[in-house]
C-alpha positions in Angstrom: -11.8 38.2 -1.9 -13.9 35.8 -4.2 -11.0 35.5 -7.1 -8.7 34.8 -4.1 -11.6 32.3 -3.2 -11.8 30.6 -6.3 -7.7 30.5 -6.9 -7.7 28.5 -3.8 -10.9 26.1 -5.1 -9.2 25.3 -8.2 -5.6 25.3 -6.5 -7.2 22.4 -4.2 -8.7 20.6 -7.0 -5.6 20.2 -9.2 -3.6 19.2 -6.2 -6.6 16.6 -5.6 -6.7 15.1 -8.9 -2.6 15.2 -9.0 -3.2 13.0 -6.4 -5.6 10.3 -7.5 -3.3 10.5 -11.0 -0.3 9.6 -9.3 1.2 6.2 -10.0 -0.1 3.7 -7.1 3.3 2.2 -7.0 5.1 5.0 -5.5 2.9 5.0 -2.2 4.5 1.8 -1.4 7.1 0.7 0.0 9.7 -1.5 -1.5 9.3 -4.6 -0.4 5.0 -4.5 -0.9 6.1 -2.8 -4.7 7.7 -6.0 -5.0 4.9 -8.2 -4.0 2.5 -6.6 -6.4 4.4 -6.9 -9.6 5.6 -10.3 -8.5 1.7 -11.8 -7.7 0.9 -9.2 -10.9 3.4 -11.0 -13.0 2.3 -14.6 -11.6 -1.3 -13.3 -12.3 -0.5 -12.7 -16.2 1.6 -15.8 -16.8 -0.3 -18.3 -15.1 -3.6 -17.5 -14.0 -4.6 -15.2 -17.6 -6.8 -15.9 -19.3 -9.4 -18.2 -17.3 -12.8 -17.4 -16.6 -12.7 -16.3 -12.9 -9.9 -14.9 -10.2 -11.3 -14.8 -6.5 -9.6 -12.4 -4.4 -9.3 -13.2 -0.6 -8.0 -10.8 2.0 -7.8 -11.1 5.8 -10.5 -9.4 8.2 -10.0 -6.2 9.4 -8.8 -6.1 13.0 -11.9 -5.1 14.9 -11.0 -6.1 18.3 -8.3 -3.9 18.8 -9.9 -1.9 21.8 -7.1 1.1 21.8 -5.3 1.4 18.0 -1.6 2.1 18.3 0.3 3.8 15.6 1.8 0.0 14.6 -2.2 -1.3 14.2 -2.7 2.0 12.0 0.1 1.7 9.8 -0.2 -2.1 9.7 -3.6 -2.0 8.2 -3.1 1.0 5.8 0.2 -0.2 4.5 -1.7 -3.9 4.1 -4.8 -1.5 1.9 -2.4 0.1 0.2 -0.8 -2.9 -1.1 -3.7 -5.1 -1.7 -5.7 -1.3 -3.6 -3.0 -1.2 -6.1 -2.7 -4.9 -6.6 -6.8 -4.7 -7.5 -5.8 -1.6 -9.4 -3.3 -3.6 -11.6 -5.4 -6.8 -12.0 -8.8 -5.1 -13.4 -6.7 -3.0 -15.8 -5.7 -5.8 -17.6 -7.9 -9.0 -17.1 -10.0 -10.2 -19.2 -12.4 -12.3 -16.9 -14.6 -11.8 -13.6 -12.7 -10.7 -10.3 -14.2 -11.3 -7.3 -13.0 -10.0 -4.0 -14.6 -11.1 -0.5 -13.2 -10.4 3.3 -14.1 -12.2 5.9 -17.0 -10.4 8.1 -17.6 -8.4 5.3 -21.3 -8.5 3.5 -21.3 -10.6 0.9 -24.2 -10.0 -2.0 -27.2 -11.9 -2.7 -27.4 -14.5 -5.2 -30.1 -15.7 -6.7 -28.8 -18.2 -8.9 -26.3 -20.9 -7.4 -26.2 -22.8 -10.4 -22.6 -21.0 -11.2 -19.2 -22.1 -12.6 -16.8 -23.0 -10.3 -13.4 -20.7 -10.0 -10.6 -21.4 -11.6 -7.8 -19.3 -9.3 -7.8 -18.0 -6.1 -5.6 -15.3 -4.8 -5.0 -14.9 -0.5 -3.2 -12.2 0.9 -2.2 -12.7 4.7 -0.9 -9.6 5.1 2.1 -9.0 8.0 1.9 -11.1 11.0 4.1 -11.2 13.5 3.9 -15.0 14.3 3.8 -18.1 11.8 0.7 -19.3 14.2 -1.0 -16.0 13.0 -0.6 -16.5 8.8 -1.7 -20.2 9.4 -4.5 -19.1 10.9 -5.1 -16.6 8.4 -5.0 -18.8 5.7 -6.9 -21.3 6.9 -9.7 -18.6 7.8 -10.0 -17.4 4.8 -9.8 -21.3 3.2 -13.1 -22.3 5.1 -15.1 -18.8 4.3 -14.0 -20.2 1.0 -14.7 -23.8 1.1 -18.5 -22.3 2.2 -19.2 -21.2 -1.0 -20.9 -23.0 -3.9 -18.2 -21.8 -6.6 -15.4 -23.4 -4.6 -12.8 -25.5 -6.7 -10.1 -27.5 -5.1 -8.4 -28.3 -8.3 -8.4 -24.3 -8.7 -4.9 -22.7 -8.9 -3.8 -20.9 -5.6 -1.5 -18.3 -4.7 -0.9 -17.4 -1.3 0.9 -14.1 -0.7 2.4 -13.7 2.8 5.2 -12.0 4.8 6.7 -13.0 7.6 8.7 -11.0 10.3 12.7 -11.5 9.8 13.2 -13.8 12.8 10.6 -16.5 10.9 12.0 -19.5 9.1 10.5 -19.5 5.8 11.1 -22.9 4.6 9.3 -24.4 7.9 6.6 -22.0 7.6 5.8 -22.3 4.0 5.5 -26.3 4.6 3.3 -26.1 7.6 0.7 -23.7 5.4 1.0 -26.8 2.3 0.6 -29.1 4.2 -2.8 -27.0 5.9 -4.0 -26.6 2.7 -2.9 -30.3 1.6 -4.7 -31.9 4.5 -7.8 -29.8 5.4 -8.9 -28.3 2.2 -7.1 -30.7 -0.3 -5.6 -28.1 -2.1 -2.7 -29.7 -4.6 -2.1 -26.7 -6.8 -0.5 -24.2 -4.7 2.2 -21.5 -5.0 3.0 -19.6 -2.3 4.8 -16.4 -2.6 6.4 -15.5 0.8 8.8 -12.9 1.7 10.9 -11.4 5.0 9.2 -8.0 6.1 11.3 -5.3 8.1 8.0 -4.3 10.0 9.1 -4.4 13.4 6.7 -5.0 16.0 7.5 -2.4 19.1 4.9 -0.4 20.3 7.3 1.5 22.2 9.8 2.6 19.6 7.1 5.0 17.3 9.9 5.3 14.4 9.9 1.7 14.7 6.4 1.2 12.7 7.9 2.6 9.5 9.0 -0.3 7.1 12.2 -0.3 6.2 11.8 -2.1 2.4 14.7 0.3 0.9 17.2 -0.8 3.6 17.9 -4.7 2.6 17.7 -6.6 -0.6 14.3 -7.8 -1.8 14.1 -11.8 -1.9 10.8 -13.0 -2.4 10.7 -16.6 -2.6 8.0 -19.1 -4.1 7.3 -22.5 -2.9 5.5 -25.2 -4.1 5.2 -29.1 -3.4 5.0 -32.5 -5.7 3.4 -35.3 -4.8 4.1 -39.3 -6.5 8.4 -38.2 -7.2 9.1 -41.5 -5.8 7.8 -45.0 -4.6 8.1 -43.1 -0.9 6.8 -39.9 -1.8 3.5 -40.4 -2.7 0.3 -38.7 -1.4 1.7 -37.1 2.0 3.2 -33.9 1.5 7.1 -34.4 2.5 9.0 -31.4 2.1 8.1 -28.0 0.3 10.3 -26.9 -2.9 11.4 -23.9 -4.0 10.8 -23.0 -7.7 11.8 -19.8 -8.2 12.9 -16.0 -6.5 12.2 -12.7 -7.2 15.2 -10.0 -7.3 15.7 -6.5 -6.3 15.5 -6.0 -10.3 11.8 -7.2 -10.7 12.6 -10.0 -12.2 12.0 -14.0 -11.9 15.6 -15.2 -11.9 15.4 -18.6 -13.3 12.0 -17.8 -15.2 10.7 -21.3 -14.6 7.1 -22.6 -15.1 5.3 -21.9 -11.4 2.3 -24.2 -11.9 3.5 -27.2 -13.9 1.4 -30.9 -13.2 1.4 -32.1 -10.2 -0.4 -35.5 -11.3 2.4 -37.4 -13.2 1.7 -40.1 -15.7 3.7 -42.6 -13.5 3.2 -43.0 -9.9 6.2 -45.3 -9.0 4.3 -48.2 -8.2 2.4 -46.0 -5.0 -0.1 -47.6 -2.9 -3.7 -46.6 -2.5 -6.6 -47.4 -0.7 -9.4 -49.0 -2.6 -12.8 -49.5 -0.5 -15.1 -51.5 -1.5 -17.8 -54.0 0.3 -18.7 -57.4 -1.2 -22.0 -57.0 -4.0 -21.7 -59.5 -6.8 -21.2 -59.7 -9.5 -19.1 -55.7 -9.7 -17.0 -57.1 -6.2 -16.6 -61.0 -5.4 -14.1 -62.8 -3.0 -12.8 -65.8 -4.9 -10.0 -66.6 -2.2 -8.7 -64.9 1.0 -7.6 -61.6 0.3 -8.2 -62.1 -3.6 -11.1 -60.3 -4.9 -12.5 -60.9 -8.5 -15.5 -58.8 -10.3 -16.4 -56.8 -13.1 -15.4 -53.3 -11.2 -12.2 -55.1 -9.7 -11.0 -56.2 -13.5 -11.7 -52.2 -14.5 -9.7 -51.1 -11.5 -6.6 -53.3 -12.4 -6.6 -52.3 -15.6 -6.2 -48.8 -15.3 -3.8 -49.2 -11.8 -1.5 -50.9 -14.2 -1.5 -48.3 -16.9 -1.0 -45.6 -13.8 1.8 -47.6 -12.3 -0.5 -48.1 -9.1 -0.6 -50.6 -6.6 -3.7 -51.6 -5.0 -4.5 -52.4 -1.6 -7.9 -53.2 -1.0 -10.4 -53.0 2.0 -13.2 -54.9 1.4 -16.0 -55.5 4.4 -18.2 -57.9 4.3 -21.8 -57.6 2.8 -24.2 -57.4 5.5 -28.1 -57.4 5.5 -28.2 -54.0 6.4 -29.8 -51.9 3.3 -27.7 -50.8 0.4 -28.0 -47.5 1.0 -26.8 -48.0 4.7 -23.5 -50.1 3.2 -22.8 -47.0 0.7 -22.8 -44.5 3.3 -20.3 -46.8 5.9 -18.0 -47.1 2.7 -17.8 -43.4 1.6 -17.7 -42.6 4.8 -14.0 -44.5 5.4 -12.4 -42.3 3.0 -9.8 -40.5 4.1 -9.2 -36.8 3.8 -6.6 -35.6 1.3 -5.2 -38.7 0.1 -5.6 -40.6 -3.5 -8.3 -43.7 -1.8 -11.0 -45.0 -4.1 -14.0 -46.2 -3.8 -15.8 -48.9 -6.1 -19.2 -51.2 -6.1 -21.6 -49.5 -8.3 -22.1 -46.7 -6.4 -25.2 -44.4 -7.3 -24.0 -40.7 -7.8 -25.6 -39.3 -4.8 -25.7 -35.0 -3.6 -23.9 -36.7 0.1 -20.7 -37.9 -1.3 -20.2 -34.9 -3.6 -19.4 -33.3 0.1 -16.8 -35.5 1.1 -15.1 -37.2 -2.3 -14.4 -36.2 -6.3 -16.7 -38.4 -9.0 -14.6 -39.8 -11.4 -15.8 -40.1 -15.3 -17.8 -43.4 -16.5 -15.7 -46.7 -17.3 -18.4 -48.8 -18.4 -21.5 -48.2 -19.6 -24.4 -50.2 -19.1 -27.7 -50.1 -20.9 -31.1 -50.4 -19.1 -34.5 -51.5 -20.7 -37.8 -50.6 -19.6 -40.9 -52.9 -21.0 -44.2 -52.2 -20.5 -47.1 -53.3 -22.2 -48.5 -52.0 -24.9 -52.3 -50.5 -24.5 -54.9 -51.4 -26.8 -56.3 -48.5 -29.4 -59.4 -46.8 -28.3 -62.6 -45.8 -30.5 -62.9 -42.0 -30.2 -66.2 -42.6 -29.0 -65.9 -45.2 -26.6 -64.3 -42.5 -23.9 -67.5 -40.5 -24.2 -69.5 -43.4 -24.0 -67.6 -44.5 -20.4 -69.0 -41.0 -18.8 -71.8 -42.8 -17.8 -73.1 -45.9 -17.0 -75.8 -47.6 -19.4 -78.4 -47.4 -17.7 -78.2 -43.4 -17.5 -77.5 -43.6 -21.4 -80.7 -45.7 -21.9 -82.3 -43.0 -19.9 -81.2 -40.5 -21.6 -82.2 -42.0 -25.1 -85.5 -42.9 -23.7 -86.4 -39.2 -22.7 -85.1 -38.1 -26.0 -87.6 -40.6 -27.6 -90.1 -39.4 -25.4 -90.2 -35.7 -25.7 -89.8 -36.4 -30.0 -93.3 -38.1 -29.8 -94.6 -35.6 -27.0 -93.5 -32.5 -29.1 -95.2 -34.5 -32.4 -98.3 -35.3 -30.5 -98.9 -31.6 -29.5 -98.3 -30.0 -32.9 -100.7 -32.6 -34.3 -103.6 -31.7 -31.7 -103.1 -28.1 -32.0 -103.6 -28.2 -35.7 -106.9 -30.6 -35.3 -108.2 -27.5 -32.9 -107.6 -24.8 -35.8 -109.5 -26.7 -38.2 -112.6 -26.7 -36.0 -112.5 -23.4 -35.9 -112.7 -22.1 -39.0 
């Protein structure tokens, strides 16, 4: 009875850690396999070796008040995928990963004085309308945008799949152009594929994915801004780069995050807001503007093939402080405006705009006069008044002759004695 006992124990236990040995791959289906080495291969080629990769997944579905076997397999086929991706990333990196979910508890840091990330990864997981991954993407964007380390000019991926009825090439430019417009997020790929999870709660076989029945085709999509004198700044139309095969493979093998800033903007517009404050920004004719700042700003508009159209209000008697806020404060969200007059570099408009590096230097001296040297003694002598010091030597004096007096008296008494 006990060896048949401990045949089983051990029985269990090599089944159990045949189990945890097994390759992570093979509890996937094909189309999630697919995902993972795709994101896995954008991961090593792009995103290797920088200092930090954020990971962000979608919030657990809480509200569900009676699970269904679609809700059950939904979520565990979305763990699944998003465990072995982890898996495959940690293995390999070389830098800090960081994972968050929304709702879930994030740790305590003491020290927010932190770099700033340089990639972010989202995964959407299924959903069954393009309303839902928009959502999704944007949730997870502002849990994001919250934190201290968050870096617009990061590199993104955004891994999605839609449900077969979805047009991709709609869906992929509404989630740009959420990132583009709300987060102003430029340097985006996002990996999006159609998923044979079909949504009928009344067909059980139904829940199964079917990845091994159809061809994998992942696609990945990108934008460009400044391709053209009417392409500028607004996100237009969203490109495809590249597509992953049934054979794991990229098939034109193309760079996925080349620069979106080009040397040459083809002679694009943008905003510059400034308010009158001579001598930086002067009005020497109607709509012609002259000044040290104004000079600086044509100079490198013209190397950048930029055009400049300027909003200028009028200086007021408000306070300067007052006239900086009002001018920040017209700046408009995602978009390539400016804004110059000797602005101070202040925490508020780190919030809502980008610093840009120093153009001109200018040099500030402080004169103060110099103080005249001191005797050592001369501070211990300012303790007190004089008269106290004149009192002082006085009793010193005093108690000399007293003290002399006495010894002198006492010894006159000895000699009478003897």
């Amino acid at each position: 009875m006990q060896l048949t006992t401990v045949m089983i124990f051990w029985e269990s236990l090599g089944i159990l850690l045949l189990s945890l040995t097994m390759n992570n791959l093979e509890l996937l289906t094909a189309w999630q396999r697919h995902i993972v080495l795709c994101v896995h291969n954008i991961v090593h080629r792009h995103l290797l070796p920088r200092n930090s990769i954020r990971i962000s997944l979608r919030p657990v579905d809480h509200n569900v008040t009676s699970p269904t076997l679609k809700n059950t397999l939904l979520q565990e086929y979305n763990f699944n995928m998003v465990d072995t991706f982890l898996r495959l990333v940690t293995e390999g990196a070389r830098c800090s990963v960081e994972l968050s979910r929304i709702g879930a508890t994030q740790p305590q840091i003491i020290n927010k004085y932190f770099l700033k990330h340089d990639s972010y990864i989202i995964f959407t997981g299924i959903q069954r309308e393009e309303t839902d991954i928009i959502w999704s993407v944007s949730e997870q964007l502002q849990e994001l945008q919250n934190a201290d380390s968050w870096n617009c000019r990061a590199r993104f991926v955004v891994a999605t799949s839609v449900h077969i009825n979805a047009p991709i090439q709609k869906l992929t430019f509404k989630i740009l152009e959420e990132m583009w417009k709300y987060y102003s997020v430029m340097d985006v790929l996002i990996v999006i594929c159609v998923s044979n999870f079909r949504f009928n709660d009344t067909v059980m076989d139904s829940a199964i994915p079917e990845g091994n029945k159809s061809e994998i085709d992942i696609q990945l999509f990108s934008w460009f801004p400044y391709t053209s004198p009417t392409h500028c700044d607004k996100l237009k139309e969203a490109v495809l780069l590249d597509r992953w095969n049934s054979d794991g493979e990229f098939l034109l093998k193309v760079n996925l995050f080349p620069e979106k800033v080009p040397k040459t903007f083809h002679n694009c517009s943008t905003n510059v807001i400034c308010f009158i404050n001579p001598p930086p920004i002067m009005e020497s004719s109607y709509n012609n503007y002259t000044g040290i700042e104004v000079k600086v700003v044509d100079i490198i508009f013209k190397r950048m093939n930029l055009t400049a159209q300027y909003n200028v209000s009028p200086n007021t008697k408000d306070s300067y402080y007052r006239m900086f806020m009002q001018t920040v404060g017209q700046l408009e969200p995602a978009s390539s405006d400016n804004v110059i007059g000797v602005l101070p570099l202040h925490s508020s408009t780190i919030q809502v705009a980008e610093i840009t590096i120093n153009y001109v230097s200018m040099k500030l001296s402080w004169y103060v006069p110099c103080p005249n040297p001191t005797p050592r003694w001369k501070p211990i002598y300012k303790i007190f008044r004089s008269p106290v010091w004149k009192c002082f030597g006085a009793d010193a004096i005093l108690a000399v002759i007293v003290m002399w007096l006495l010894a002198k008296y006492e010894m006159q008494l000895h000699v009478r004695e003897y």
